[in-house]
TORNU-548803 format. One line per field, with one value per residue (C-alpha): x, z, y. Coordinates in nm, 2 decimals, m for minus. Each point is the difference from the previous one (the first is absolute). Layout:
! residues N
c1: [X | ...];
c3: [Z | ...];
c2: [Y | ...];
END
This chain:
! residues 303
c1: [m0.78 | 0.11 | m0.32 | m0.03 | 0.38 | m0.08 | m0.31 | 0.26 | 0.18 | m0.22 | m0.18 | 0.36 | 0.02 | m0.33 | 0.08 | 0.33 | m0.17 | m0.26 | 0.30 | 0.15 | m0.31 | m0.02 | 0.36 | m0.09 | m0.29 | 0.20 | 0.26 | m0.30 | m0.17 | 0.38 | 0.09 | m0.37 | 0.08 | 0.33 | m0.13 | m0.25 | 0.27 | 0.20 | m0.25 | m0.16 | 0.42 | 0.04 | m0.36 | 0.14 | 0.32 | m0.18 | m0.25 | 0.32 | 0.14 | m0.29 | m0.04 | 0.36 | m0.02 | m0.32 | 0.18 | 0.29 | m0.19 | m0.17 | 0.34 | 0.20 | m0.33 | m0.02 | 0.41 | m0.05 | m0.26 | 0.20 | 0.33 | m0.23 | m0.18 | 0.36 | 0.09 | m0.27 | 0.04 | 0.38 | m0.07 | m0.32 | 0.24 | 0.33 | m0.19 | m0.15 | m0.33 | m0.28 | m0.14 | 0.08 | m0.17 | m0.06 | 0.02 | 0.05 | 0.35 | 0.15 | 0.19 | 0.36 | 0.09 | 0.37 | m0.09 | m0.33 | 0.15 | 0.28 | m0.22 | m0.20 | 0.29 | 0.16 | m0.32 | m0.07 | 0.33 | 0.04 | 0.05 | m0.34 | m0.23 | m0.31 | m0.28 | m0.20 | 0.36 | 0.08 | m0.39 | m0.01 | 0.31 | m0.18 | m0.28 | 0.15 | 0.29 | m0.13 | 0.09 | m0.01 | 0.00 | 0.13 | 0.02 | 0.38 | 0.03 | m0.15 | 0.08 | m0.08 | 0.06 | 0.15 | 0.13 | 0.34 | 0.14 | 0.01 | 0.25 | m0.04 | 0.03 | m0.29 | m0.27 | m0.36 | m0.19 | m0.23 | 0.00 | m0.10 | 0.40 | 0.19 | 0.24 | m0.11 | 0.20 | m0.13 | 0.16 | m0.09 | 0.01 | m0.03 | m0.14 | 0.19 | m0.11 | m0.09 | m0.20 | m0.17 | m0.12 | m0.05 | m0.34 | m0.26 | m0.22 | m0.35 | 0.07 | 0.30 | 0.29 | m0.14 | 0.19 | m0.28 | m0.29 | 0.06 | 0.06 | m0.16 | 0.02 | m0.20 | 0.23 | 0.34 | m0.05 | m0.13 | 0.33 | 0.23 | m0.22 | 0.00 | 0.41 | 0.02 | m0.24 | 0.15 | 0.32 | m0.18 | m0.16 | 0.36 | 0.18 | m0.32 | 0.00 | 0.39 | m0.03 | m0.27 | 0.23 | 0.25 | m0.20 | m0.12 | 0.37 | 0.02 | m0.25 | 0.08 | 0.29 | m0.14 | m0.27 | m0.30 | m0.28 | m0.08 | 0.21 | m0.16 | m0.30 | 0.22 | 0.09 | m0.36 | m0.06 | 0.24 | m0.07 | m0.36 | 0.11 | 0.22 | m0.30 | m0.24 | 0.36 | 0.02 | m0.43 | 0.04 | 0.29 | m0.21 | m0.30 | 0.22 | 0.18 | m0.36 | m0.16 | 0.30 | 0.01 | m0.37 | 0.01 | 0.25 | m0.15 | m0.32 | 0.25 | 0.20 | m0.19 | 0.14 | 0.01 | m0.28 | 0.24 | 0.16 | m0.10 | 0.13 | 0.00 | 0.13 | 0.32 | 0.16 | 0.20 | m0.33 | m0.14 | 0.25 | m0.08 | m0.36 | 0.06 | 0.23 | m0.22 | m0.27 | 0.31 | 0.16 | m0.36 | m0.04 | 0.37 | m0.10 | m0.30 | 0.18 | 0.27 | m0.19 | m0.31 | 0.34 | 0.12 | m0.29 | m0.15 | 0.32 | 0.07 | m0.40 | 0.00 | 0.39 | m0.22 | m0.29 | 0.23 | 0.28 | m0.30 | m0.14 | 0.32 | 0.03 | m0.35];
c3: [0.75 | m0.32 | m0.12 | 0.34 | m0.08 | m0.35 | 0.10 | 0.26 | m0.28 | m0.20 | 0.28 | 0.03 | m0.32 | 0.00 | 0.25 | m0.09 | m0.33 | 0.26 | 0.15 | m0.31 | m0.13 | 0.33 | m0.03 | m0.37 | 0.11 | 0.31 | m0.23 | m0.24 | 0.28 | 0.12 | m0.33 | m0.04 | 0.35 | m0.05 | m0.34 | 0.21 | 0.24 | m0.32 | m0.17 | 0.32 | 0.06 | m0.35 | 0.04 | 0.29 | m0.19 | m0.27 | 0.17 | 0.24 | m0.31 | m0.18 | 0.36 | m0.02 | m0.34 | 0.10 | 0.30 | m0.21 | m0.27 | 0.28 | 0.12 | m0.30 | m0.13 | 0.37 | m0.06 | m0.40 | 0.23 | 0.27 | m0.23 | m0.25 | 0.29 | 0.16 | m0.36 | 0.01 | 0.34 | m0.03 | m0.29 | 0.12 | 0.28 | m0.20 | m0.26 | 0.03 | m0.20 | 0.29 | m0.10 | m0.35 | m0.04 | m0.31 | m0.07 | m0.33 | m0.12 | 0.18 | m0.11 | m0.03 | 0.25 | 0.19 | 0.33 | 0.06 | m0.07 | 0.25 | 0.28 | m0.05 | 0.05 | 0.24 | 0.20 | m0.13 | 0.12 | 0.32 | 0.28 | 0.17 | m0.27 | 0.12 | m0.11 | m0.20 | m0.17 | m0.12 | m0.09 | m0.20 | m0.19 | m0.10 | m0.11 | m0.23 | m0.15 | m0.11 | 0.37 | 0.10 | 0.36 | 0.13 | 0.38 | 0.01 | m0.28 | m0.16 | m0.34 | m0.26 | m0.35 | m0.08 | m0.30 | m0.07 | m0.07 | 0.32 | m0.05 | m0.03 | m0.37 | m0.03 | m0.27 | 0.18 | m0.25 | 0.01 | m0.21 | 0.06 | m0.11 | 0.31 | 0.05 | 0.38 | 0.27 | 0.29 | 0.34 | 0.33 | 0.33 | 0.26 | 0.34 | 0.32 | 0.31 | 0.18 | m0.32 | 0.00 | 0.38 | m0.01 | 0.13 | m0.29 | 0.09 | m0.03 | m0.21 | m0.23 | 0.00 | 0.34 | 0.28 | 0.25 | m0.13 | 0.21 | m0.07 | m0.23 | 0.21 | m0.28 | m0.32 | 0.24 | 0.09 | m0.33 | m0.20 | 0.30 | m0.05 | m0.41 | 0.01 | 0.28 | m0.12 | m0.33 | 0.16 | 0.24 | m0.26 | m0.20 | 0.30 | 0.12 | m0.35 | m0.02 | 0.38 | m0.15 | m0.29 | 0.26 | 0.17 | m0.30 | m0.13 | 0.34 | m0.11 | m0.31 | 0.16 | 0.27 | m0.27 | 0.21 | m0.08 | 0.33 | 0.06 | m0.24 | 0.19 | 0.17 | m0.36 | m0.08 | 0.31 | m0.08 | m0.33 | 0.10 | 0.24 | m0.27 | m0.25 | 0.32 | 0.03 | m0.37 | 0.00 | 0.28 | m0.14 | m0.35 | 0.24 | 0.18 | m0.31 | m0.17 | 0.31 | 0.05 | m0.36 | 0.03 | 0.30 | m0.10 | m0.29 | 0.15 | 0.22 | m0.28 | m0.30 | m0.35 | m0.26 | m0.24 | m0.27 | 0.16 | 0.06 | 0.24 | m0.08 | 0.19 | m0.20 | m0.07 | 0.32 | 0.18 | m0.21 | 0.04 | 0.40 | m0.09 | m0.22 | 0.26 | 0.29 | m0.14 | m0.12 | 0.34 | 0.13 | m0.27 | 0.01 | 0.46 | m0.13 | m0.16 | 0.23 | 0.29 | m0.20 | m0.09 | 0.32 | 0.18 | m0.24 | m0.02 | 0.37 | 0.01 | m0.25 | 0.08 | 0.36 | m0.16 | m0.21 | 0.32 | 0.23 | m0.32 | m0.03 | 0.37 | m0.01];
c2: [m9.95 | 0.05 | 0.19 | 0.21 | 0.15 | 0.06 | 0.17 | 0.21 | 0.08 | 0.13 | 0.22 | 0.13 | 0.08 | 0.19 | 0.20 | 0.13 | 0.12 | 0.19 | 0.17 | 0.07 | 0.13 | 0.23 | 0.10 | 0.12 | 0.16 | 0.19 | 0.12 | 0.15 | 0.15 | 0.15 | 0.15 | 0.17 | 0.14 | 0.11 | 0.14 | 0.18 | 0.14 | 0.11 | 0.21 | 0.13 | 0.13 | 0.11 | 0.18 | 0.16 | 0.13 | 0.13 | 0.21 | 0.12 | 0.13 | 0.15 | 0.17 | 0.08 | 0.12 | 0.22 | 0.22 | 0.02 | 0.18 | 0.22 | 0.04 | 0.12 | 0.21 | 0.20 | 0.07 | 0.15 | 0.24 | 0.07 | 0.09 | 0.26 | 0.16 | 0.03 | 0.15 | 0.24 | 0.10 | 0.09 | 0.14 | 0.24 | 0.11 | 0.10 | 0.20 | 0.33 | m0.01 | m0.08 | 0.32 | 0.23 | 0.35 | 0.16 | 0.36 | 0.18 | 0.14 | 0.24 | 0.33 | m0.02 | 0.27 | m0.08 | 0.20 | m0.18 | m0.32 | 0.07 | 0.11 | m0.27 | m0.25 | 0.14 | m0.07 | m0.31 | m0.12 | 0.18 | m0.24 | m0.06 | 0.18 | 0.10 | m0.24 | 0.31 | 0.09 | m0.29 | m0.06 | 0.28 | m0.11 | m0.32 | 0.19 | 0.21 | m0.23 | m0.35 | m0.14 | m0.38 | m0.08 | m0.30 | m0.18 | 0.13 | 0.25 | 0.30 | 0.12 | 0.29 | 0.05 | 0.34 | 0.16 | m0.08 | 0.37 | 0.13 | 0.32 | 0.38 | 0.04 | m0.28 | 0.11 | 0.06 | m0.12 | m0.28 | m0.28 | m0.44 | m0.05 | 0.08 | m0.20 | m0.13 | m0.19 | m0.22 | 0.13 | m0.22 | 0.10 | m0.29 | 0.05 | 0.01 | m0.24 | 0.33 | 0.05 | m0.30 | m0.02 | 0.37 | 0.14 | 0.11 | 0.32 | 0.04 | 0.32 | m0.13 | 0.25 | 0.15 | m0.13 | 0.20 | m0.20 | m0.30 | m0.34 | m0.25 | m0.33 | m0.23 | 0.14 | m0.02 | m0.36 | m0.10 | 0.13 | m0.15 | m0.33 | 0.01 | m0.02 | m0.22 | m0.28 | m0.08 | m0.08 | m0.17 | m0.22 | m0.07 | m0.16 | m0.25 | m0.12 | m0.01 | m0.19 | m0.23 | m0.10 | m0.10 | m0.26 | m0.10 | m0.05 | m0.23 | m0.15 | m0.13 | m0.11 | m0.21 | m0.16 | 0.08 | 0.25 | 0.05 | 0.29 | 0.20 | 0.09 | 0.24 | 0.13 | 0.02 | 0.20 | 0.26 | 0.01 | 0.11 | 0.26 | 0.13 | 0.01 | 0.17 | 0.25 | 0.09 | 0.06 | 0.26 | 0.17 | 0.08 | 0.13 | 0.18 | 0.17 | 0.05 | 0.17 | 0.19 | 0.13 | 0.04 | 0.22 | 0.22 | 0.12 | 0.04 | 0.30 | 0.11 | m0.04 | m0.02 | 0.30 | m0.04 | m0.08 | m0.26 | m0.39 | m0.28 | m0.39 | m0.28 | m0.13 | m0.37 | m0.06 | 0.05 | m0.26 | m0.24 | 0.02 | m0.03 | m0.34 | m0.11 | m0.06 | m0.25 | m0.20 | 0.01 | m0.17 | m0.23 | m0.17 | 0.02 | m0.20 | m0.24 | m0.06 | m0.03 | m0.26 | m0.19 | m0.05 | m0.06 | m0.24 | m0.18 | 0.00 | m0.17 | m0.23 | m0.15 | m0.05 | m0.20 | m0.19 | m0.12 | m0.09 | m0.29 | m0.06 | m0.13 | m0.11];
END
């Protein structure tokens, strides 16, 4: 009896050292799977961020764009230099320069009038304005001589709304000719479209604003939408000024002596538009990728 209980003893023994050892080996096997658990979280977190980090980028780089293209667009519309003739110095006579002027600044001047003004005075020609540069001795005791050191002043003359959705004639200047349907919607459309362009983007940068606010990307597909019919608004508004310019010279041609370019506010329009569509390509890639991969990541989460 004496050995059988010492034998029980020792099996007793023995086996609470086998559930020891088992306990050891469980709370081994729980760390490595809680260690598991940890870094697959923390592997999570860090590739949230670096996507975080990534749209933010897209983000921020896509508003830089948005605010210069917004800057160049103001800009091309305010100023006067879409279109600069040159034309050699002029003599210095008072009663010329008066006529001129008076018709260059009548209200509603004839298209040819004002035309021939530009032509003959160093004009620019702007979506709102039209300006010459005349001598700056204008009076009756002038002297008519001609020299390059006039002293010259700018004088502007904006046009009217009746100016600006007036019809243009096939004949410019002749009222009986009929009218030019293509060149009268293409000037109506190259003032209209700029504007146009300004307050999408301005619109855009609203819901944008919202949502930065909210602290979701999502909203800014609709910024990235207007953004690129701002870009396709700005692109139609340069054809439209080009083939405008471009048909009415080919009806009232230029004096031999004088030559036509395309100034800086037209090429501020003309650098505006590809960045209007590159900051729409980033906002909408950052939304959309965001909105898709926040998708992928919430259904392993719940797997």
């Amino acid at each position: 009896m004496r050995r059988r209980w010492r034998g029980s003893y020792g099996g007793g023994g023995l086996c609470r050292e086998v559930r020891q050892k088992r306990r050891g080996e469980s709370r081994v096997l729980w760390s490595e799977l809680e260690g598991e658990a940890g870094g697959t979280r923390g592997w999570a977190s860090s590739l949230n961020a670096r996507m975080d980090n990534r749209f933010a980028t897209a983000f921020v780089i896509a508003c830089v764009l948005s605010l210069i293209s917004t800057i160049y667009m103001a800009a091309s519309i305010g100023t006067d230099f879409w279109y600069e003739y040159r034309s050699p110095v002029q003599e210095n006579s008072s009663d010329l320069n008066k006529s001129i002027w008076e018709e260059f600044n009548a209200d509603e001047a004839d298209e040819k009038t004002y035309n021939d003004a530009l032509f003959r005075y160093n004009g620019t020609l702007g979506l709102w304005r039209r300006c010459i540069t005349m001598p700056k001795n204008t009076h009756w005791y002038a002297p008519v001589e001609r020299t390059e050191s006039f002293d010259v002043v700018t004088k502007c003359m904006s046009f009217t709304l009746n100016e600006q959705f007036m019809e243009k004639y096939v004949d410019p200047g002749n009222h009986n000719s009929g009218i030019d349907v293509l060149r009268t919607y293409l000037w109506r459309c190259q003032f209209l479209l700029p504007f146009v362009s300004l307050g999408l983007m301005c619109f855009g940068a609203l819901i944008g604003l919202c949502a930065c606010i909210c602290r979701s990307l999502y909203p800014t597909i609709a910024t990235g939408i207007l953004h690129l019919l701002a870009g396709l608004c700005t692109l139609g508004s340069v054809s439209c000024y080009v083939a405008g310019i471009e048909l009415l010279h080919q009806k009232l041609e230029m004096p031999e002596n004088v030559s036509g370019e395309f100034g800086w506010s037209f090429c501020l329009a003309c650098v505006s538009a590809p960045l209007q569509f590159m900051a729409s390509a980033l906002f909408i890639w950052a939304a959309h990728t965001n909105r898709k991969e926040y998708t992928l990541m919430k259904a392993y989460r719940v797997a």
